[in-house]
N, C-alpha and C positions, 0 to 999 in steps of 0.2 A: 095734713094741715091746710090751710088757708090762704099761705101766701103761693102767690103766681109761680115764680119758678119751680118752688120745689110741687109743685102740681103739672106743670108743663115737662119735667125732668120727668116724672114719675109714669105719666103719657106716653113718651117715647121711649122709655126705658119698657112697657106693657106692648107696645110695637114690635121694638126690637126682639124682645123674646120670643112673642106671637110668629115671626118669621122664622124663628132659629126654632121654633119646637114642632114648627110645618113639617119643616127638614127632617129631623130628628125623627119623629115620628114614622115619615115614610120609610125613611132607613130601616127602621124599627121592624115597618112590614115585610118587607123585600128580607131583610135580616132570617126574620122568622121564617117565611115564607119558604127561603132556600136552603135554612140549617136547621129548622126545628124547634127553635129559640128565639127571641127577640136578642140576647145575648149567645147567640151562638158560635160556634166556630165555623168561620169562611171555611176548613180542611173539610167537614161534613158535606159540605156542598160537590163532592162526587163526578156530579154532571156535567160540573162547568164546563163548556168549550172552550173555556180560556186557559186550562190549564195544559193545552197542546202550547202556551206562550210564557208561561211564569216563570221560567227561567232564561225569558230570552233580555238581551239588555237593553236598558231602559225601563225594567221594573223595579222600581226605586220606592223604599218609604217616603211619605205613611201612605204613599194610594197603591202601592203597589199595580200590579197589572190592571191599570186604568185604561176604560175601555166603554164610554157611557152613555153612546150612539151605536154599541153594537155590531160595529163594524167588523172584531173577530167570530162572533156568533156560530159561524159556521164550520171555524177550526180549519180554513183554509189556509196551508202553510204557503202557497206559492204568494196568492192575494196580500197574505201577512206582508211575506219579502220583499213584495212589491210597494208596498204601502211603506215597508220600516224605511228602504233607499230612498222613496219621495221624502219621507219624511228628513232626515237625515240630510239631503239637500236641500231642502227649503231650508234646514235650521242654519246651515255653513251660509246658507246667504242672509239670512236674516241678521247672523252675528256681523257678516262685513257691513250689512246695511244701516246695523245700529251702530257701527264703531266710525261708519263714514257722515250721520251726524253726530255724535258727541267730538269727532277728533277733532274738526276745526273750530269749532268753539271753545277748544281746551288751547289748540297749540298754533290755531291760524293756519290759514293756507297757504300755496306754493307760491314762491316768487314766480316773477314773469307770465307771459302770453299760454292763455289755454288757446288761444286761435289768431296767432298771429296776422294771419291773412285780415283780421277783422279787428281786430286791436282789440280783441277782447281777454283781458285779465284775468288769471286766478280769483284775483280779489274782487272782480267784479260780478262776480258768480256765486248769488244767495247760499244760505244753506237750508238745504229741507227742500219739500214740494217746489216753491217759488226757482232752483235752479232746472226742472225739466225745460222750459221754454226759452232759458238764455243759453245752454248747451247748443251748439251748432247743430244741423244735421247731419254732417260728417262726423261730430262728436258721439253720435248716438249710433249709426251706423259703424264704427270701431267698436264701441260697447257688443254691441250687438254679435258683431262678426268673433267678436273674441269669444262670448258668451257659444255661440255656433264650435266653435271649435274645442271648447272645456268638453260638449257634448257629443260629439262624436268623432274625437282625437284618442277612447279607449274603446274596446268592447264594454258595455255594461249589461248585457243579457245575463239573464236569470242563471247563477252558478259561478261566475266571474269575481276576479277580486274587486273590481272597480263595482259591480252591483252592491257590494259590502259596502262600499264608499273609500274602500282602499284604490289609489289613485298612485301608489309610490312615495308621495311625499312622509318620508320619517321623521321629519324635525322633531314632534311633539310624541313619537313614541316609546315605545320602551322592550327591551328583553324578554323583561320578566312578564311574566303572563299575568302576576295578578297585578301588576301595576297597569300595564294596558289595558288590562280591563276596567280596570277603575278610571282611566283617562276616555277610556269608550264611553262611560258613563257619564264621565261630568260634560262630554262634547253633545251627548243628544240630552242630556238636562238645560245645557247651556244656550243649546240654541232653538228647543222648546222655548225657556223664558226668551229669549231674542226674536222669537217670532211672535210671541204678546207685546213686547216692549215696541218694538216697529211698528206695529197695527198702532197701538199707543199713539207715539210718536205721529203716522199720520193722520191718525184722528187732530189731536191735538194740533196741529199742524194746519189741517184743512180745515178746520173750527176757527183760531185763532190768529193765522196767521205766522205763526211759529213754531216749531217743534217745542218748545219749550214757551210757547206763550201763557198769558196768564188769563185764565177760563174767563174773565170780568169783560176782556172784548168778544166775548162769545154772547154779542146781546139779541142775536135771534134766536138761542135758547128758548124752546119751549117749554124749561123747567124756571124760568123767570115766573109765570106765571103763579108758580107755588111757594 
């Protein structure tokens, strides 16, 4: 038709597809390419190196053993181990990092002196990016030292319980073998998304000026231009 919006709708609606059948189509090759089919079956694929890992946890639908840099290519089990425990701590820190800004925004923070020598206040202590430079130096140096100590207070060489990410702490485990394992699972799903969500956070954060600010005072934006 003739009138403007439903012409303007129909534009980016021809866009949007155009980008989604990019995709689609490459899939398409790669698909073929490795099973014989554009609809084929990933089992046919034989060769894969990655299947010295599809059973290991963290292969979760629908991407199953995701892996799109390559990184297992070579069916390196130690590399793997080595890669799963970074992984696996980054994500346990990413969850406290996410939960250390949403909690005060939800519940407020601590009464009293975070550095009494200075008279400086719980509540005087932003939240997000903006509390790095009002935190003392003695506040970050205990960070730090504690952090030192989480890290070499167990063995975690390659074989260890602590290289599993078993550290002792049972609060959140279980007996039964298929429940732990289902809790193995949701703890490296969960802190997968927690380590998007933080990135997130300080993006948004160092753009706006808030973890949660709103993208409008983001007006050096290069995409204003469009």
């Amino acid at each position: 038709g003739n009138d403007p919006e439903t012409k303007k709708r129909r534009l980016n609606a021809e866009i949007a597809n155009g980008r989604l059948a990019m995709m689609a189509i490459i899939g398409m090759f790669f698909q073929d390419g490795l099973t014989g089919s554009a609809w084929g079956d990933w089992a046919l694929y034989t060769d894969s190196p990655l299947r010295a890992f599809e059973s290991e946890l963290g292969v979760q639908a629908p991407l199953g053993f995701w892996d799109p840099i390559g990184y297992t290519a070579d069916g390196d089990a130690v590399a793997f181990a080595r890669r799963r425990q970074t992984e696996l701590k980054h994500g346990r820190i990413a969850m406290l990092a996410t939960m250390g800004y949403i909690t005060p925004e939800i519940t407020g923070k601590f009464p009293g002196y975070l550095a009494p020598s200075m008279g400086l206040k719980f509540q005087d202590v932003p939240n997000g990016l903006a509390a790095i430079s009002k935190v003392p130096a003695a506040g970050w140096a205990q960070i730090l030292a504690y952090m030192s100590f989480c890290e070499i207070s167990q063995d975690q060489s390659a074989g260890t319980a602590a290289a599993a990410g078993d550290f002792g702490f049972k609060v959140l485990t279980s007996s039964d073998p298929a429940e732990k394992t289902k809790k193995l699972q949701a703890e490296l799903a969960n802190g997968r998304l927690a380590m998007m969500a933080i990135m997130g956070m300080f993006f948004q954060d160092g753009l706006t000026g808030s973890a949660w600010g709103d993208w409008a005072l983001y007006t050096d934006s290069p995409l204003r231009a469009f």
